[in-house]
C-alpha positions in Angstrom: 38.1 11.4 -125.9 35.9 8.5 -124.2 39.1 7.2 -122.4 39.9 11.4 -120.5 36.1 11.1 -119.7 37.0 7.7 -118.1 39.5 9.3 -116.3 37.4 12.2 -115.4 35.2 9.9 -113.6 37.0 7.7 -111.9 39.1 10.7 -110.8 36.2 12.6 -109.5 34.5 9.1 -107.9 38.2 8.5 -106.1 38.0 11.8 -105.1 34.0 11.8 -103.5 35.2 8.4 -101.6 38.3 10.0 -100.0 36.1 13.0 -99.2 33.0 10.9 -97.7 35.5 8.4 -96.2 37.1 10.8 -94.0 34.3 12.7 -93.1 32.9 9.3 -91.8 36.1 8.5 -89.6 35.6 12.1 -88.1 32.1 11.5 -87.0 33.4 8.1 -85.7 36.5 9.7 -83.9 33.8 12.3 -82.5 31.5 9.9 -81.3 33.9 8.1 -79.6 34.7 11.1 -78.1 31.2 11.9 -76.7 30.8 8.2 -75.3 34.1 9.1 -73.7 32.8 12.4 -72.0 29.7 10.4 -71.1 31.3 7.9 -69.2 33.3 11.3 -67.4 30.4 13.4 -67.4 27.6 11.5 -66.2 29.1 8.8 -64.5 27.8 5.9 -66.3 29.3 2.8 -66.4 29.9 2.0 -69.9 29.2 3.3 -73.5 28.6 0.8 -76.6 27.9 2.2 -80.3 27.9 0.9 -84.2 28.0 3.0 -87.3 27.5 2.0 -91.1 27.8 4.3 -94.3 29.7 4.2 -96.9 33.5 3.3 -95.4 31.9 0.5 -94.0 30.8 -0.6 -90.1 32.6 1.1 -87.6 32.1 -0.5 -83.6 33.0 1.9 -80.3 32.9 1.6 -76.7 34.0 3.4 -73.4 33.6 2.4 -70.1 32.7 -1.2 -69.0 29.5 -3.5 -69.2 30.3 -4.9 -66.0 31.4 -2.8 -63.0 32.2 -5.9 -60.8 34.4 -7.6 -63.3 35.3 -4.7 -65.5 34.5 -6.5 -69.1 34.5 -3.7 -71.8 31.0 -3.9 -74.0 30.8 -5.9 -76.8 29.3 -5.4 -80.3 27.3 -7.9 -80.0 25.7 -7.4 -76.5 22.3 -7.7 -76.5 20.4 -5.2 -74.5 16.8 -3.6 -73.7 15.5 -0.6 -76.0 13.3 0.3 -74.1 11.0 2.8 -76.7 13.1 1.6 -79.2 10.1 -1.5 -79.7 7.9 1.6 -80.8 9.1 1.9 -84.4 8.8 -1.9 -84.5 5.3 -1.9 -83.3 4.3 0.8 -85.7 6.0 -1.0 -88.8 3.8 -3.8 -88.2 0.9 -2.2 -88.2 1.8 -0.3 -91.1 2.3 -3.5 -92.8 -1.5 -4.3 -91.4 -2.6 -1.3 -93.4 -1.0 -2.0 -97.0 -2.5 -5.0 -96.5 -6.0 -3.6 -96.0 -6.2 -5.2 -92.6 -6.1 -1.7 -90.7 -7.6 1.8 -91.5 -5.5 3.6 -89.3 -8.1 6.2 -89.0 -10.6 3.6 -87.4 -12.0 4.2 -84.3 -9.9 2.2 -81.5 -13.3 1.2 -79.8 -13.6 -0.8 -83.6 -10.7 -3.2 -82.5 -11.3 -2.7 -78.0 -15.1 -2.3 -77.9 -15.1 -1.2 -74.3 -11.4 -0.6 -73.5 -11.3 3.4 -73.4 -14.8 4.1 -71.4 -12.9 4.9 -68.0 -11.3 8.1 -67.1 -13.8 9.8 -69.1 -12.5 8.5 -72.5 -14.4 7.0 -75.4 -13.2 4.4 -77.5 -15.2 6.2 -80.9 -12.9 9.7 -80.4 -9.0 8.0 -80.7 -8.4 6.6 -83.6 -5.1 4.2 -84.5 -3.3 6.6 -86.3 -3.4 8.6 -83.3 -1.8 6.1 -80.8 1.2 5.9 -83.7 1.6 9.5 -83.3 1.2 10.2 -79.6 -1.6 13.0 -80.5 -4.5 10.7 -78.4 -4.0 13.1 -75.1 -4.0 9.6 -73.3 -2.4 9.4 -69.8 0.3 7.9 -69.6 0.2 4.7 -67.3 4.3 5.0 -66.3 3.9 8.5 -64.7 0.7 6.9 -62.2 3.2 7.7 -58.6 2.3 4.1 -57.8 3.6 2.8 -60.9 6.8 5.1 -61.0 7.6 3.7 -57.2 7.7 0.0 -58.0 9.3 0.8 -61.0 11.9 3.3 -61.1 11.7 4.1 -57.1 12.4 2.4 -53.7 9.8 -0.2 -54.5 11.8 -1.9 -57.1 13.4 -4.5 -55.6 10.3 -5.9 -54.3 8.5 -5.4 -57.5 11.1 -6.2 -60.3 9.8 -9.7 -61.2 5.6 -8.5 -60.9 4.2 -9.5 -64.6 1.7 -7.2 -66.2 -1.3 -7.8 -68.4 -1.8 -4.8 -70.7 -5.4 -4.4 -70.1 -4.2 -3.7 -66.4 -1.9 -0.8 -68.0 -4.8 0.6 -69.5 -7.0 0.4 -66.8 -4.0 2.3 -64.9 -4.2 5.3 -67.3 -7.9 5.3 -67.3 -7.7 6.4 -63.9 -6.1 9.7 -64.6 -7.7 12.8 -67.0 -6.7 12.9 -70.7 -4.2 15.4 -71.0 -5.8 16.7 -73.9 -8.8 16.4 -76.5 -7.6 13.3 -79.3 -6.2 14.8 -82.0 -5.2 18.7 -80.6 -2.2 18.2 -79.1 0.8 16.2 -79.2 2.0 14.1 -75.7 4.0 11.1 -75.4 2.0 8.2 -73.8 3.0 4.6 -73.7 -0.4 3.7 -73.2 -0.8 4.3 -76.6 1.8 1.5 -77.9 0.5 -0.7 -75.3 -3.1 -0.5 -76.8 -1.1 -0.7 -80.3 0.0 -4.0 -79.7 -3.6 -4.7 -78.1 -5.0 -3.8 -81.8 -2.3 -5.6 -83.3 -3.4 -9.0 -81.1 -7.2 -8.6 -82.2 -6.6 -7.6 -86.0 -4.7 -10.9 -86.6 -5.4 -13.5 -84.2 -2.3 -13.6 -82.9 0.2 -11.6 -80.4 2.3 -8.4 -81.0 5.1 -10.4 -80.7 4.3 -13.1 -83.0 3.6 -10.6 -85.9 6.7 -8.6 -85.0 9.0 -11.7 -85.1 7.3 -13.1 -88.2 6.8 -9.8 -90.1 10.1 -7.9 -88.9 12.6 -9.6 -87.0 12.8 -12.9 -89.0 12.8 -11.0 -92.6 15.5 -8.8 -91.8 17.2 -11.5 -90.1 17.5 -9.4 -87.0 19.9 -12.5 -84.6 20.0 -10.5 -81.5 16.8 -8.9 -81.4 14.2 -10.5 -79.4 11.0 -10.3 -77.2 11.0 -11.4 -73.7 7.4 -11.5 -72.8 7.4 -11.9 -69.2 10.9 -13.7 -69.2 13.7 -11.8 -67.3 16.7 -12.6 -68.3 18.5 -11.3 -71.1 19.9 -13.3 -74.1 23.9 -13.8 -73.8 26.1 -12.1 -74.5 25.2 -9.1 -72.6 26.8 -6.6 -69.6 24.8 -5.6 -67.0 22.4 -2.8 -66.2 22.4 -0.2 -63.9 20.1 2.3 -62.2 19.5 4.7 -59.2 16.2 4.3 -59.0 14.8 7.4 -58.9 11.3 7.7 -58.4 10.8 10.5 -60.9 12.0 8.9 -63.5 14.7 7.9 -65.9 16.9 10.7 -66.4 16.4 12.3 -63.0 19.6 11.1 -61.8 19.1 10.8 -57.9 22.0 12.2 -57.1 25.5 11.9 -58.3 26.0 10.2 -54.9 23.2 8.1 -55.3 24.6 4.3 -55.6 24.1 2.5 -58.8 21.8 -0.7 -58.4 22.0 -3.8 -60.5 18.8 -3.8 -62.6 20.1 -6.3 -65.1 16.9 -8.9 -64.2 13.6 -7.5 -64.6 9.9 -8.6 -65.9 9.8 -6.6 -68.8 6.4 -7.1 -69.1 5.5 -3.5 -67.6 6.7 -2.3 -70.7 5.0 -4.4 -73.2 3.9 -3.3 -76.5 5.4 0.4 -75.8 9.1 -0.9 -74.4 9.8 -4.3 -74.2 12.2 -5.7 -76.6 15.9 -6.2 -76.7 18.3 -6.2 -79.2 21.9 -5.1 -80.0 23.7 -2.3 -82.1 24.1 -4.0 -85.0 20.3 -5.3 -85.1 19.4 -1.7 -84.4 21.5 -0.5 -87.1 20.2 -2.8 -89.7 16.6 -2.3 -88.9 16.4 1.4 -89.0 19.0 1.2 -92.1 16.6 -1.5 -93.9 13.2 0.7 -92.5 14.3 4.2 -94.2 15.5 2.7 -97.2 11.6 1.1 -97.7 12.4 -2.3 -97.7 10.5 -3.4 -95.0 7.1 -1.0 -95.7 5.4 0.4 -98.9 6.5 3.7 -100.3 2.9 4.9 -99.1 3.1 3.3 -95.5 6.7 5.0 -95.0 5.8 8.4 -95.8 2.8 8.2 -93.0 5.4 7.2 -91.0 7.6 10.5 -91.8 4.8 12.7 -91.8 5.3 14.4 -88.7 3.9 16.7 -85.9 6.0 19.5 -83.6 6.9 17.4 -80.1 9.2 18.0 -77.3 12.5 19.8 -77.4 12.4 21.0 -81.1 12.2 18.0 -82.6 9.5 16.3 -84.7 7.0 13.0 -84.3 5.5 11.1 -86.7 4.4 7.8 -86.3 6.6 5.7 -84.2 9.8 7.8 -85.9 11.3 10.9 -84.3 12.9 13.6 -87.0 15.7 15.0 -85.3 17.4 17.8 -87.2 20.7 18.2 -85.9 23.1 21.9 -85.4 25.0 20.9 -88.5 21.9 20.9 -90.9 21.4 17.4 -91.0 18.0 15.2 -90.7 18.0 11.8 -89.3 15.4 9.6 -88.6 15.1 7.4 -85.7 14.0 6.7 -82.0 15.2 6.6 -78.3 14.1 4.6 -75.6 14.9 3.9 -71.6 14.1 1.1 -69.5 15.4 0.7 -66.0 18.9 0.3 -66.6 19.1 0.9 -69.9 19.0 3.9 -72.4 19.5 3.3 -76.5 19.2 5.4 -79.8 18.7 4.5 -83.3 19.1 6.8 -86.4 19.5 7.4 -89.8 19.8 9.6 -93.1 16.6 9.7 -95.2 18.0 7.1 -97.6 19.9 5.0 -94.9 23.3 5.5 -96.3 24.7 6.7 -93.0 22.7 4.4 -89.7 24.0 4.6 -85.8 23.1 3.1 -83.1 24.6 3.7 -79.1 23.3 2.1 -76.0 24.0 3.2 -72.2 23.8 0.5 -69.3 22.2 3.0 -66.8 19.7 5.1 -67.4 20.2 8.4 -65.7 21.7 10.0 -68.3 20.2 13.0 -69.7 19.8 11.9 -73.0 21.6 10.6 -75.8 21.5 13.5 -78.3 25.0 14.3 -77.9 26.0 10.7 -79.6 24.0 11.2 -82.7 25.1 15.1 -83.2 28.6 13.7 -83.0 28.1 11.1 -85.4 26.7 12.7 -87.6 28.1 16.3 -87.6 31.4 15.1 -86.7 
């Protein structure tokens, strides 16, 4: 009798590994398919991505990292996420909380006494756990038309290597109405992650990126992940980056006939707290796998971090971690992010049994929902 129950099981486990083995491979084969169609359809230059479940890691790639010498992307490529640093950000001060460090429903003005008075904002009415979640009504500093012309516009070139001191970013926002009372609506800001990091700085003597290296990066021993500061170079290996410059923005395209610009060198220091960092797939993928799977926060920390609000296009914010729930019925948690040049996605299942991660070298592409539906809806 025990040695058919044997059987049973083994039969049934051999069966459930076929079963979840090949529908990995399809939402491999399809993913590689939509990096495919990118490349065709949008006319970016090249398409990299890394998947791990069950079957194992899978690596894809279309297109080239490098239009002048044609070299495919690499897995391990380093890159800029852009928005990606969000969930990093809000990890650590996460961490801060469990600690006791941070209430997260302090006042801001309790870590930057002074810092929110312009603009018509108060320091005493946006609390922490607000910046997390994007629900402050904070302007935010990358849509000032100034800003978005040295930036992402015809001002560039001259501007690319400009550093930035986040208090300046502030200061930027200030200028410009809130777009809403703190706490009634939901708006993406990165002014809000920049004065994150600003909180994190004061709370613990020490920079954002010194607590995100020591607290993150270093644990999870994250090799290609990394934060420039003011530096502008990327770490090798990488490809290049590519833009059009568009003054309205990432995503805007400028034309189909608009020539592609080299944006591979850049002071990422605009960024800062909200968009910095660089990293690769594979770092990407373990992060997010190790995040949702609560080994790097507390069981209490992570579910803050999953409790989430109604944001743009249907999907779902909570604090730095987007809930996409995609056509096929599945949830996936994760984050995108664009820098000039560059445009990245992270995301995982609830338990991290099934973690993706795709980067774009350009960044007027619409989007990068289409990778993660096909990855994981096969």
């Amino acid at each position: 009798m025990r040695s058919t129950v044997v059987a049973l099981v083994v039969a049934t486990v051999a069966a459930f590994s076929v079963s979840s083995s090949a529908a990995a491979d399809a939402g491999h084969a399809a993913a590689q398919d939509a990096m495919d169609d990118e490349v065709q359809r949008s006319q970016v230059p090249g398409v990299l991505g890394q998947a791990q479940d069950g079957g194992g890691v899978w690596h894809g790639s279309s297109g080239v990292a490098d239009s002048r010498t044609g070299r495919p992307p690499m897995p391990h490529d380093t890159f800029r996420i852009g928005s990606l640093t969000k969930p990093f950000i809000a990890t650590v001060l996460l961490q801060l909380e469990a600690e006791g460090t941070v209430d997260l429903d302090a006042p801001v003005e309790h870590w930057l006494p002074g810092t929110l008075r312009g603009g018509g904002e108060h320091g005493r009415s946006i609390t922490v756990r607000q910046l997390l979640g994007h629900t402050s009504g904070l302007y935010d500093f990358t849509a000032d038309p100034r800003v978005r012309r040295e930036t992402f516009g015809p001002r560039f070139a001259a501007h690319r290597y400009d550093s930035h001191q986040a208090a300046s970013l502030v200061r930027t926002a200030m200028a410009h109405p809130r777009a809403f009372a703190p706490g009634t609506g939901w708006g993406y800001s990165n002014t809000n992650y920049v004065l994150a990091g600003m909180v994190i700085a004061k709370a613990t003597g020490h920079s954002y990126a010194h607590e995100v290296e020591r607290r993150v990066i270093r644990p999870l021993r994250l090799r290609h992940t990394s934060l420039p500061g003011t530096s502008p170079r990327l770490p090798v290996p990488h490809g290049r980056a590519y833009s059009r410059l568009s003054a309205s923005g990432p995503g805007a395209g400028a034309g189909s006939g608009t020539r592609a610009q080299d944006v591979t060198t850049l002071d990422p220091s605009l960024a800062g707290a909200s968009g910095e960092m660089v990293s690769s797939t594979g770092d990407l993928v373990r992060f997010m796998r190790a995040l949702l799977r609560g080994d790097v926060l507390p069981a209490r920390q992570l579910a803050q971090m999953k409790t989430t609000v109604p944001a743009e296009g249907g999907e779902r914010y909570g604090l730095g971690l987007t809930e996409y729930r995609l056509s096929c019925g599945t949830t996936v948690w994760g984050h995108e992010g664009t820098i000039q040049g560059s445009r990245s996605v992270a995301a995982t299942t609830a338990d991290g049994s099934h973690t993706a991660a795709f980067n774009l070298n350009a960044d007027w592409s619409e989007g990068t929902s289409g990778l993660v539906e096909a990855e994981f809806c096969g």
